[in-house]
C-alpha angles and dihedrals in degrees: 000000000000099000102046086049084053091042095052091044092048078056109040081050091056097048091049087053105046088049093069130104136239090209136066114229116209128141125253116257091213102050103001089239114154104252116204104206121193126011116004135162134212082257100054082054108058090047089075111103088197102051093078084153086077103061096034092053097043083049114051091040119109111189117206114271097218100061091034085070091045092055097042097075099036114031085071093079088060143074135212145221118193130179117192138164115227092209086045117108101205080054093056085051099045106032103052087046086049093052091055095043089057093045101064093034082065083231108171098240090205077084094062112087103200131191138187118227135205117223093263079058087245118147129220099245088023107262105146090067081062094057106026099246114181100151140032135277110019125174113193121185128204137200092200110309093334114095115228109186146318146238105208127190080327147012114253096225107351131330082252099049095046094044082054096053104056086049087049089048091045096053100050098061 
């Protein structure tokens, strides 16, 4: 009887564990938008009922075809660090337009680290300080430990085409 009474709690423990969160969840004082603040996922995100930005945009966004080929066959060698705010308008523009970038390029998005920011562009375990955010979103891409560009508040001519461009550049040093 032990055991089992051992056994149910071990699981009713783990369950309570995995269910929590990296991310802290408030509302901005500003816009009462929700603000996810730490460690978040595409998927944490669009579990969100109230983040409706995120599925219009990813869905009325058509990246160009072109440089979706190029990058296809290249991003992948890559991985990316983005910092949004949820509440932040220029994030609802970029990081719906980003997901779907990185759909139909096939890009593994295990290799998106993705984190939550506060309107002062804190993060919840201090990692903007890392990576010198001062403004969101930023999207920073890596080739290994060496950054390679970034996409900062806005692309200059699309998320695609500026994502192009930094593998273009990297390739050719």
């Amino acid at each position: 009887m032990k055991k089992i009474l051992t056994a149910i709690i071990l699981i009713t423990g783990m369950n309570v564990s995995a269910q929590t969160k990296a991310y802290d969840v408030s509302k901005d004082a500003k816009n009462s938008e929700l603000v996810f603040n730490g460690p978040v996922t595409f998927d944490d995100l669009n579990k969100e009922p109230s983040f409706t930005w995120l599925k219009t945009g990813h869905d009325e966004y058509k990246p160009d075809l072109k440089t979706e080929g190029f990058l296809k066959d290249r991003l992948k060698n890559y991985s990316m660090v983005v910092f949004l705010g949820t509440w932040c308008d220029d994030s609802h523009y970029l990081i719906p337009k980003l997901e779907k970038v990185l759909e139909v390029c096939g890009y593994p998005l295990t290799q998106v680290t993705m984190y939550g920011a506060d309107r002062e562009k804190t993060t919840k375990n201090g990692e903007h300080k890392k990576y010198g955010i001062t403004l969101v979103p930023t999207v920073i891409l890596y080739k290994g430990e060496k950054e390679i560009g970034r996409i900062t508040e806005s692309a200059q001519k699309s998320v695609e085409n500026d994502l192009a461009l930094m593998v273009e550049n990297d390739i050719k040093k």
